[in-house]
C-alpha positions in Angstrom: 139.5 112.0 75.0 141.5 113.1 71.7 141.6 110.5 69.1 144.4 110.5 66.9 143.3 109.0 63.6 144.1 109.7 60.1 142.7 112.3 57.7 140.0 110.9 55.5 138.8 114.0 54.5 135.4 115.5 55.7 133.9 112.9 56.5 136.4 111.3 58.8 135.4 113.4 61.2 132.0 111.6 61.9 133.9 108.5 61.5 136.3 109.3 64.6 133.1 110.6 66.5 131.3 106.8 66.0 134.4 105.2 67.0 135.1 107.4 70.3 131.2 106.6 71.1 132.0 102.6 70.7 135.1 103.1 72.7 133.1 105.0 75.7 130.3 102.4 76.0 132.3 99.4 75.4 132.5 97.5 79.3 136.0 96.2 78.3 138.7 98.4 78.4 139.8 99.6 75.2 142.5 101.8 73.5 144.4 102.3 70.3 147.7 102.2 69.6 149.5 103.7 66.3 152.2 101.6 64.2 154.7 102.8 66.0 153.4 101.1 69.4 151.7 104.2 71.2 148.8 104.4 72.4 146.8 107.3 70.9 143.5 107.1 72.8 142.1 105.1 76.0 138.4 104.9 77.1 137.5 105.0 81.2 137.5 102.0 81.3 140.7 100.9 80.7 142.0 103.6 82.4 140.0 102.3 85.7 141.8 98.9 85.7 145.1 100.1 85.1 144.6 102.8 88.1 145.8 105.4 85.3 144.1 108.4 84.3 143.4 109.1 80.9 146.1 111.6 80.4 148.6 109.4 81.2 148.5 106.7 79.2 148.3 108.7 76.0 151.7 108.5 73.8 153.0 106.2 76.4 154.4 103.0 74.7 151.8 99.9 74.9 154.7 98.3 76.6 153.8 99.8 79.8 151.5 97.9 80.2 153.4 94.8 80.3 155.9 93.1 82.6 159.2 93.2 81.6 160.0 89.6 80.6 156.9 90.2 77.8 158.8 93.1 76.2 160.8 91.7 73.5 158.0 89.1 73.1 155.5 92.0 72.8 157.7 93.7 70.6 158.3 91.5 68.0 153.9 90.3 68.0 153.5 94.1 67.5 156.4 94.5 64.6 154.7 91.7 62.2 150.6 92.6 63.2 150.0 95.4 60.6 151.3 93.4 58.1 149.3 90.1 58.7 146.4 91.5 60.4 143.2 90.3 59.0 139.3 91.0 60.4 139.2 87.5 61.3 142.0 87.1 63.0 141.6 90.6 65.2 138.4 88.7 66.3 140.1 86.1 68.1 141.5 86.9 71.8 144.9 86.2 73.4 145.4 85.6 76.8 148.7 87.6 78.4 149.4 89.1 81.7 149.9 92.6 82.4 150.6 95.3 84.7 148.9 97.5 86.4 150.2 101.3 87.7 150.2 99.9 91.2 152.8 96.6 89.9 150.5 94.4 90.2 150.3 91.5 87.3 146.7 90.6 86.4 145.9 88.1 84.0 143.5 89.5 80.6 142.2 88.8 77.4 143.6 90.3 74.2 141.3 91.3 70.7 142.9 93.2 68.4 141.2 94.8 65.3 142.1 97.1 62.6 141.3 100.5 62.2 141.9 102.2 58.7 144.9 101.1 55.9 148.0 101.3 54.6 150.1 104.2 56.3 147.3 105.3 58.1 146.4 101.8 59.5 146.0 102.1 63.8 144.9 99.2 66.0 142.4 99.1 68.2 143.3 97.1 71.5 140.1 95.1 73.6 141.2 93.9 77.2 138.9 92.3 79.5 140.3 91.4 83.4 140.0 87.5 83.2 140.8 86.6 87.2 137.8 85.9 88.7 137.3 83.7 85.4 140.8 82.7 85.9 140.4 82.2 89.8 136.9 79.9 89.2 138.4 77.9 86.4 141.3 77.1 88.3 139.2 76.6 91.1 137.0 73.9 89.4 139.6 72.6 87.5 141.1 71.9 90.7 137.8 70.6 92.3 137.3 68.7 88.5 140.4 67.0 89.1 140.8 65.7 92.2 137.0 64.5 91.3 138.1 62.7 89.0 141.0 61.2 90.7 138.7 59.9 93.4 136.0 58.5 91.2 138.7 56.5 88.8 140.2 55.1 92.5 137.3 53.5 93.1 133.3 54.0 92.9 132.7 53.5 96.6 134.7 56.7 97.3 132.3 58.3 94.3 129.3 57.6 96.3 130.9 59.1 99.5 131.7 61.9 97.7 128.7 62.5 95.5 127.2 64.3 97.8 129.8 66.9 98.1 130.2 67.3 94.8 127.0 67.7 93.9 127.5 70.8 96.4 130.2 71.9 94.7 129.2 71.9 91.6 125.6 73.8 93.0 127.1 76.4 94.6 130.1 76.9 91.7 130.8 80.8 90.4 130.6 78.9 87.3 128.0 77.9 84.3 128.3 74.0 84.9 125.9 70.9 84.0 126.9 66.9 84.8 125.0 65.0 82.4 125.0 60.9 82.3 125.1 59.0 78.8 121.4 59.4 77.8 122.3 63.5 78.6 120.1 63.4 81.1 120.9 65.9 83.9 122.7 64.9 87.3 123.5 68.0 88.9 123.5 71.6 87.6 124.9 75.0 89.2 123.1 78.1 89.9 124.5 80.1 87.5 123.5 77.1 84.8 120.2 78.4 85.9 120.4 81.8 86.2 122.6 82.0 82.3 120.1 80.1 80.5 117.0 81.2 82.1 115.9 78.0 84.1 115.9 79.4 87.7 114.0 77.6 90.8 113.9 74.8 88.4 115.0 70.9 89.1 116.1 69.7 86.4 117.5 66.4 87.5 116.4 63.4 85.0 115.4 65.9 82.0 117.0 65.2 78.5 119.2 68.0 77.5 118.0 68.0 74.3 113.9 68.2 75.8 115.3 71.6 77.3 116.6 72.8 74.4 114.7 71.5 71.1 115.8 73.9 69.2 119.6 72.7 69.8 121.5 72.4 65.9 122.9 69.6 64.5 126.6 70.6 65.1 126.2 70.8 68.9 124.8 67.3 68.6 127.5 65.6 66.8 130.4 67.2 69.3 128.0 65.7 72.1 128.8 62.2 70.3 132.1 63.0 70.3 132.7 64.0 73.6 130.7 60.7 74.6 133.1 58.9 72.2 135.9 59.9 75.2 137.3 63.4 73.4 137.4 66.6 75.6 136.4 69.8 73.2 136.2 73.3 73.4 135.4 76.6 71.8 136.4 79.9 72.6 133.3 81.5 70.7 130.0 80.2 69.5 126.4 81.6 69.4 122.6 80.5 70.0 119.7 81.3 69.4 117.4 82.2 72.7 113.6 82.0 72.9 113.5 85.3 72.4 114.7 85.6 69.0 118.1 87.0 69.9 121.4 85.8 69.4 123.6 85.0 72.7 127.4 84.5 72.8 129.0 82.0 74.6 132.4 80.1 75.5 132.5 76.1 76.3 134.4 73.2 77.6 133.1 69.5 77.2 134.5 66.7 78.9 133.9 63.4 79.0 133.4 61.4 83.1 134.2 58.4 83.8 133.6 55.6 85.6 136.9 53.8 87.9 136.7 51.3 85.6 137.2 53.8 82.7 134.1 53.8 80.7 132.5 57.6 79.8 129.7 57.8 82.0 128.7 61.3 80.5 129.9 64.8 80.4 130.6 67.4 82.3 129.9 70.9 80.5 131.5 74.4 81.4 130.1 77.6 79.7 130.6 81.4 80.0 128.4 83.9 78.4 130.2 86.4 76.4 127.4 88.3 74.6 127.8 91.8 76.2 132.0 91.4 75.0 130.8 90.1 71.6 128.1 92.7 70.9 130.8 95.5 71.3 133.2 93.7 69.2 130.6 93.5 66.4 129.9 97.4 67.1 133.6 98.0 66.1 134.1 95.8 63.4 130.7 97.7 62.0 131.8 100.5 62.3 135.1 99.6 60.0 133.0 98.8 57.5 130.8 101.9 57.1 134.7 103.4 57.3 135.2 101.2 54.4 132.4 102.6 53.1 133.0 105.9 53.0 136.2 106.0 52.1 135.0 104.0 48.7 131.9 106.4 48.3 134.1 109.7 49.1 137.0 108.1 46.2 134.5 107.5 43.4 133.3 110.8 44.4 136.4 112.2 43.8 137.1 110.2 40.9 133.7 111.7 39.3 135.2 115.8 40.6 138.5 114.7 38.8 136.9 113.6 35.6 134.5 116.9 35.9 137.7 118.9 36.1 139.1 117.4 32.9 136.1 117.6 31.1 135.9 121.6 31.9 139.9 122.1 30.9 139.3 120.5 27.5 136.5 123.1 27.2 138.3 125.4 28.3 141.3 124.8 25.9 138.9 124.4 23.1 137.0 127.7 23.7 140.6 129.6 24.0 142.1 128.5 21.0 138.9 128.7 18.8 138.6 132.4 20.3 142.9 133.2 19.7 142.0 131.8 16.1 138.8 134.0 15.6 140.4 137.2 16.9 143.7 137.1 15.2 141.7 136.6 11.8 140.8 140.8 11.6 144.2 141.5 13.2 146.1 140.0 10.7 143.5 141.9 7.6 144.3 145.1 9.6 147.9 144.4 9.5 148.1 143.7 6.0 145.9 146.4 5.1 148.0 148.9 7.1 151.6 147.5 5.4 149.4 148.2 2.0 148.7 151.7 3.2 152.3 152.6 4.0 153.6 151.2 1.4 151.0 153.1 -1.1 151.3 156.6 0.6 153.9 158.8 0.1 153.6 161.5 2.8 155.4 160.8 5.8 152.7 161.9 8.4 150.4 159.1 7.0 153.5 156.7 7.2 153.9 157.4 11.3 150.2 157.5 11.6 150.2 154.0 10.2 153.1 152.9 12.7 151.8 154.5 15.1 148.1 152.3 14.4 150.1 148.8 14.4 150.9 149.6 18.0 147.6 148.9 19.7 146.9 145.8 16.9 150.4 145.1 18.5 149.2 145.1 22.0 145.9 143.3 21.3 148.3 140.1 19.7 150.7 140.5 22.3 147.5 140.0 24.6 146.0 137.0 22.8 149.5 135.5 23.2 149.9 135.8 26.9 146.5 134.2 27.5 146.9 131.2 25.2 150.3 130.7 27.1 148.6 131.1 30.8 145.6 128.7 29.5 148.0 126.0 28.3 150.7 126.3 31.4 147.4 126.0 33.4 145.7 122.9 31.6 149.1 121.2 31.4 148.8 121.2 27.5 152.6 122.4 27.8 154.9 119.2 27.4 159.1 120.4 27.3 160.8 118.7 24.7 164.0 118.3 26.5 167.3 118.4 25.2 171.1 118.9 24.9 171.3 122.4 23.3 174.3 124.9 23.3 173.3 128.2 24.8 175.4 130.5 23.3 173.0 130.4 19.9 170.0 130.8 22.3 171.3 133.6 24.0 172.3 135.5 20.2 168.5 135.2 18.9 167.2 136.6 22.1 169.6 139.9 21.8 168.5 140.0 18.0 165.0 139.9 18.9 165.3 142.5 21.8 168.1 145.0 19.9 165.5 147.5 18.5 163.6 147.9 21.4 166.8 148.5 23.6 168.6 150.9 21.1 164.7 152.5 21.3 165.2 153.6 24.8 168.9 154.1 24.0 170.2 151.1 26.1 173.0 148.9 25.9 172.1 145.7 25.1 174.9 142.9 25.7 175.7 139.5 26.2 179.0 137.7 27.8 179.6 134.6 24.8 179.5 130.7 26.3 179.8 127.4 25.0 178.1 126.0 27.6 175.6 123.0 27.0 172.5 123.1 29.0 169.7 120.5 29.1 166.2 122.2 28.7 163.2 122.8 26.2 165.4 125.5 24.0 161.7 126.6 23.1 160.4 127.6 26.4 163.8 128.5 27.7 164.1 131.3 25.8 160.7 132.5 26.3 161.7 133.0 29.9 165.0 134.4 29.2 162.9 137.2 26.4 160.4 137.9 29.3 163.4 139.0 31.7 165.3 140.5 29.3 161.7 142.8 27.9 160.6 143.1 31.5 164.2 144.6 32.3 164.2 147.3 28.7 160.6 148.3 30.0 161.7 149.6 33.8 165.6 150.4 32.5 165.7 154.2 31.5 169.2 154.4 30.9 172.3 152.6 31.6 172.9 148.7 30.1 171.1 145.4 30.4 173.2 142.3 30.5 173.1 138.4 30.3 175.7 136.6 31.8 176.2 132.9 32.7 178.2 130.7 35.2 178.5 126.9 35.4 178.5 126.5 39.4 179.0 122.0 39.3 176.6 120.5 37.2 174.0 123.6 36.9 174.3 126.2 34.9 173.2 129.9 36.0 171.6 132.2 33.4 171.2 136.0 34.6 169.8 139.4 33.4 170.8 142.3 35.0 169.9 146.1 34.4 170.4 149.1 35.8 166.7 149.9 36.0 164.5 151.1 38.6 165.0 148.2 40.7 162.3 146.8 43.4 161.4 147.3 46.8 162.7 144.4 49.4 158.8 143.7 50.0 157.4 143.4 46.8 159.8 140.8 45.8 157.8 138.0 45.9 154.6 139.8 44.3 156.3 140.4 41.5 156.2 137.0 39.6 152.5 137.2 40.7 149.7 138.0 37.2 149.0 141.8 36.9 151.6 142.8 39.4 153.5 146.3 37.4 155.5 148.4 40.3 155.5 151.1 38.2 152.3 151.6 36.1 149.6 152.0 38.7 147.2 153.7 35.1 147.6 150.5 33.8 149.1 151.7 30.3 148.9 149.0 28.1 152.5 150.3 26.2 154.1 149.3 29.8 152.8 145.6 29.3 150.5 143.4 31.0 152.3 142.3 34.3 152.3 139.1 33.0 155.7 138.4 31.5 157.3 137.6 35.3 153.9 135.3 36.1 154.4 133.1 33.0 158.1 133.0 33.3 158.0 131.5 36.9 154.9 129.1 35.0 157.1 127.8 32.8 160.3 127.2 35.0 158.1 125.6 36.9 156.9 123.2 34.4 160.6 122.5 33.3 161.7 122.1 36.8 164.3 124.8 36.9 164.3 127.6 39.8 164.2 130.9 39.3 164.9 133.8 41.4 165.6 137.7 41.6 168.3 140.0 43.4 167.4 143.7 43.7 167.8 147.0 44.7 165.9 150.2 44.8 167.1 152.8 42.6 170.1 150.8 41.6 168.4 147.5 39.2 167.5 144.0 39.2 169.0 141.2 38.9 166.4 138.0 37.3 168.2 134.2 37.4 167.3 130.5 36.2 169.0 127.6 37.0 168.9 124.7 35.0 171.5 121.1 34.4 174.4 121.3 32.5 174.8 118.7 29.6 177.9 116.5 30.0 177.4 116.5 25.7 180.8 117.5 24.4 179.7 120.5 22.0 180.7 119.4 18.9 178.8 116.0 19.2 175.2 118.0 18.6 173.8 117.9 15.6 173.2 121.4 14.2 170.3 122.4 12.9 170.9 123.7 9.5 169.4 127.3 8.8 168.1 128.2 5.4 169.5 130.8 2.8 167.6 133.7 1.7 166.4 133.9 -1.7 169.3 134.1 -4.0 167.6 136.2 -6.4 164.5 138.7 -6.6 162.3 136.4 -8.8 158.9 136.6 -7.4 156.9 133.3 -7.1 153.7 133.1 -8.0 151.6 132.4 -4.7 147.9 130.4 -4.2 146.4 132.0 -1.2 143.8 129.8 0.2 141.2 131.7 3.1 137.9 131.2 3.9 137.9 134.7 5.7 137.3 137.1 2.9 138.7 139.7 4.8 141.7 138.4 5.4 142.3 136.9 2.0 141.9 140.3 0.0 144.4 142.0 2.5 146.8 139.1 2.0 146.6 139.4 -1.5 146.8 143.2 -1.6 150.2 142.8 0.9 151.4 140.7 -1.8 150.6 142.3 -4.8 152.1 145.5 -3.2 155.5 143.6 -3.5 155.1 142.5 -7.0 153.5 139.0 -6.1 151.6 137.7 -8.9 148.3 136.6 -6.1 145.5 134.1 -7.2 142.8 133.7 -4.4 140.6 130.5 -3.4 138.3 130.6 -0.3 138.3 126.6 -0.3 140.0 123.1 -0.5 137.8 122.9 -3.7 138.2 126.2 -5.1 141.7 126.0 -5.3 141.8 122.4 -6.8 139.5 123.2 -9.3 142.2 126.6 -10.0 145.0 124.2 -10.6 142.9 122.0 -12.8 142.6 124.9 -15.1 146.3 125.1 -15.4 147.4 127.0 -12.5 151.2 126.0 -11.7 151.8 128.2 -8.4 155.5 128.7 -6.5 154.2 128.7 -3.3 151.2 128.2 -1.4 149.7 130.0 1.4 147.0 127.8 3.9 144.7 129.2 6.6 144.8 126.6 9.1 140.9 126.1 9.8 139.4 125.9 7.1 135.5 124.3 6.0 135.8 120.5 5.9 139.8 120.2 6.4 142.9 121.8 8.0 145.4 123.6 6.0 148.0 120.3 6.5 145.6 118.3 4.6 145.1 120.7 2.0 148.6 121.7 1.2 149.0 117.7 0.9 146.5 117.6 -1.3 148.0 120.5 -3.5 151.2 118.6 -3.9 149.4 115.6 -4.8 147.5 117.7 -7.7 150.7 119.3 -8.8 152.8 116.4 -8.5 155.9 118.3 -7.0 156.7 119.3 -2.9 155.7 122.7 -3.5 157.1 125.5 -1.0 154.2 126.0 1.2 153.3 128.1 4.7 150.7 127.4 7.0 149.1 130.9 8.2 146.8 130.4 11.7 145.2 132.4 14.8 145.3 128.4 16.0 148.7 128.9 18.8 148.4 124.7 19.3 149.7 124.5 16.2 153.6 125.4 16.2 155.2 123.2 13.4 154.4 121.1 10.0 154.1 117.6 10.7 157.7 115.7 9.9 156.3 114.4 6.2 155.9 118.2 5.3 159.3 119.0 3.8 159.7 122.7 2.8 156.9 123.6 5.1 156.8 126.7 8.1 154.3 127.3 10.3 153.6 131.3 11.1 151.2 132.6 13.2 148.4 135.6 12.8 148.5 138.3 12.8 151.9 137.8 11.0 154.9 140.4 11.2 155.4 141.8 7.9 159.4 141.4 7.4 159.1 137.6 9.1 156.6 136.6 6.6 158.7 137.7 3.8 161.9 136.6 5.5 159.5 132.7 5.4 158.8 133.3 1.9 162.3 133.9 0.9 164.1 131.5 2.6 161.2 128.7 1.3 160.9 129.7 -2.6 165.2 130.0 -2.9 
């Protein structure tokens, strides 16, 4: 047999194994049925007293198994049982007819019990043929009643009959004992013997209660009750046996009488139901070590998933303290090299510097990409979204990529828009610069170009070249990291083969699609789609952009670095362009300098530095100054991308710093 059951993970699988096993040795016949009324797995048994194989009752509708004129009641029972069902309740059993393969009605008893929850919940479906139960209880009932009838018409016709009944009541299929009022026992049948272990024993005259001294309270009382005239019953109860183990039994009590009315005794009815009840308790067992493990497995996986966020928060931590500590010499090497050049006056040592801030170039292009693929991955990257216009956007990436392209001799272009898109402007345009560099870097001649088109409420950005293009199969490869079509050496001046990977990172993280159109030999075509703003344009607020220094007055600068290597190459940088420099290595250093009398024009502030951040120091500079002094924030740290909002007249640059950016900063600060 195949059971169908849901996936729990690996453990399910022993799980569906212990509840096939129960299945197979149950003696009833069981099967289970999904929430959608089919039945999904059938043991021999059931199969046996419908006359179907196996085979064929699988995915058949439980109705099948019904006649007709029990469908729509069967239907609706079915409809409201996952959302009631309880343990308790799948315990109790329902009698119902149903049909056979043959047609033939037969009358059986119904437990239902749950298997699993919520959308994977199943049920699993106990029968047991009832009519030779049926046949004997109508039988005696029958026999009971026209009894009765003749004892209450008068007791001369009971002694005439006593006789026969006794027989009767002997030689009955059933578990039945006539006791007087003192529940002393008249008559008993065979199968009271066999059931409770008393065979080739008379026990006419013995107390009920000397046979069975052990009998509880509670079986008492309903004996004084059923003396007091009331008929009671109980489809399930338990005893004790001699033995020490527990039996399972059914019971009807109900009061005799005599024809003039009074309760002479009680006649008792019993069926033993232990074998049916064992393999009930097997099931409902076997729920709860599925209960079980499915708790265990989930705080196991609540202990991988806290493991797993422990590890990226290392992992975070390490990156940026290593991005920090590595950009510290690149950005002394920088500033040594701009001192060089600037020094030397013979034009080979002038390209030979140039040509050494190329692989100091590479290595921060490096550190870059890996801080952005360790932050995409960790989920550190959170979009600011907004209603931006993309025209603007679209300008500064040209700027940016204009001396490359002109480099290579290629025309670099873009078609103006005023469209409004809704995105991270930030990490839009960080996609957009990767397929506009990826296109310059496999374009040898010809144009590049960035179109738009507002297709309903998205908006289309494109970048198309004339390049190389790319092969119909490598297509998807390409956004994968490392993949270069064209640099099998691995030339480091050709990239990283990571500028597509990180692009389709972060389009994924804003939720915009990406895609690519090529052709060998002829170019590419790279594409995101984002929304359209329904912001009128001229309802954004502009962002206001500030002047360059108005004249060449040179402030004097505080240069705070606890890296001594980076603070004398600073200060040389600046002193090459007429800076007047003074240097501190600490918070304290340079507090003490402007309690001496220092009165600085601007301030430069390694981030990380011994017992506070730069933030905090450049806070505490004002405070000793007593004016919001112009101030930049210099850092390897990439976290960090912006002055917090009290920090008027405040920029944020990162190591190792471009030389014409930092003094664009400075300018635009001190004017």
């Amino acid at each position: 047999m195949t059971l169908v059951a849901t996936s729990l993970g690996h453990g399910m699988d022993t799980i569906r194994e212990h509840l096939r096993a129960v299945l197979n040795v149950s003696p009833d016949a069981m099967f289970v049925v999904d929430q959608s009324g089919s039945v999904v797995d059938v043991n021999d048994a059931a199969a046996e007293l419908f006359g179907y194989a196996a085979d064929e009752l699988i995915g058949k509708p439980v109705e099948v198994l019904l006649p007709d004129r029990l469908h729509p009641l069967q239907w609706h029972g079915r409809n409201g049982f996952p959302a009631h069902l309880s343990r308790q309740q799948g315990a109790s059993r329902t009698r119902v007819r149903a049909l056979t393969k043959a047609g033939h009605e037969i009358p059986v008893e119904v437990s239902l019990g749950p298997f699993g929850d919520g959308d994977d919940l199943a049920i699993v479906v106990s029968l047991r043929d009832v009519s030779a139960r049926v046949a004997r209880d109508d039988q005696f009932r029958t026999a009971l009643d026209e009894a009765e009838q003749r004892l209450r018409t008068s007791e001369l016709n009971f002694r005439r009959t006593n006789e026969h009944f006794k027989l009767f009541l002997k030689n009955a299929p059933a578990a039945i004992a006539l006791l007087d009022r003192q529940l002393r026992y008249l008559i008993v049948s065979d199968r009271w013997l066999t059931d409770y272990g008393l065979a080739d024993r008379d026990l006419h005259g013995l107390s009920h209660y000397d046979l069975f001294p052990n009998i509880p309270e509670r079986w008492k009382d309903i004996n004084r009750r059923c003396l007091a005239g009331e008929t009671i019953k109980c489809d399930e109860d338990s005893f004790e046996r001699s033995d020490g183990g527990t039996a399972w039994l059914r019971w009807e009590m109900h009061p005799w009488r005599t024809c003039d009315g009074r309760v002479a005794g009680m006649l008792i009815f019993s069926e033993l139901i232990t074998e049916r009840k064992n393999a009930e308790l097997a099931l409902i067992k076997s729920n709860l070590e599925l209960e079980q493990r499915v708790a265990e497995r989930t705080v196991e996986l609540e202990r991988l998933k806290n493991d797993a966020t422990r590890a990226n928060t290392q992992k975070s931590w390490f990156v940026a303290a290593a991005s920090h500590d590595l950009r510290q010499p690149l950005q002394a090497a920088q500033a040594y090299l701009s001192v060089l050049s600037r020094r030397t006056e013979r034009e080979d040592l002038e390209e030979l510097c140039a040509k050494a801030r190329q692989p100091l170039k590479a290595m921060s292009d490096i550190l870059d990409v890996l801080l952005d693929i360790s932050d995409l991955e960790s989920g550190h990257v959170e979009p600011q979204m907004r209603d931006f216009p993309l025209g603007d956007l679209l300008l500064r990436v040209i700027a940016s990529a204009q001396n490359q392209a002109e480099e290579k001799g290629l025309h670099l272009s873009s078609v103006p828009t005023n469209l409004i898109v809704h995105s991270d402007p930030r990490l839009l345009e960080r996609v957009i610069s990767n397929f506009v560099i990826n296109a310059i870097r496999y374009t040898d001649k010809g144009l590049i170009g960035m179109y738009c088109e507002a297709v309903g409420d998205k908006v289309c950005i494109s970048v198309t070249d004339t390049g190389i293009g790319i092969p119909a199969d490598a297509l998807c490869a390409i956004f994968e990291d490392h993949v270069q079509l064209d640099n099998p050496a691995r030339d480091r001046r050709k990239g990283l083969g990571l500028g597509l990977s990180i692009a389709k990172r972060i389009a994924d993280a804003l939720g915009h699609r990406i895609s690519v159109k090529s052709e060998l030999g002829s170019g590419s075509s790279f594409s995101i789609e984002l929304p359209q703003s329904g912001v009128a344009a001229e309802r954004l607020e502009v962002e206001p952009v500030a002047a360059p220094a108005a004249s060449n007055d040179r402030p004097v600068v505080l240069l705070i670095d606890d890296d001594q290597d980076v603070a004398e190459a600073m200060q040389m940088l600046l002193q090459s362009y007429q800076f007047e420099t003074y240097m501190a290595h600490s918070r304290d250093a340079a507090l003490a300098m402007l309690e001496s009398g220092l009165m600085p024009g601007l301030v430069l502030c390694d981030y990380r530095m011994p017992g506070a951040n730069g933030v905090d120091v450049i806070r505490q500079v004002r405070q000793a100054l007593g004016t919001e002094i112009p101030a930049v924030i210099v850092t390897g740290d990439m976290g960090l991308t912006e002055c917090p909002g009290d920090l008027h007249k405040c920029a944020v640059l990162h190591k190792p710093v471009d030389v014409e950016n930092f003094f664009s900063v400075i300018g635009k600060l001190a004017a």
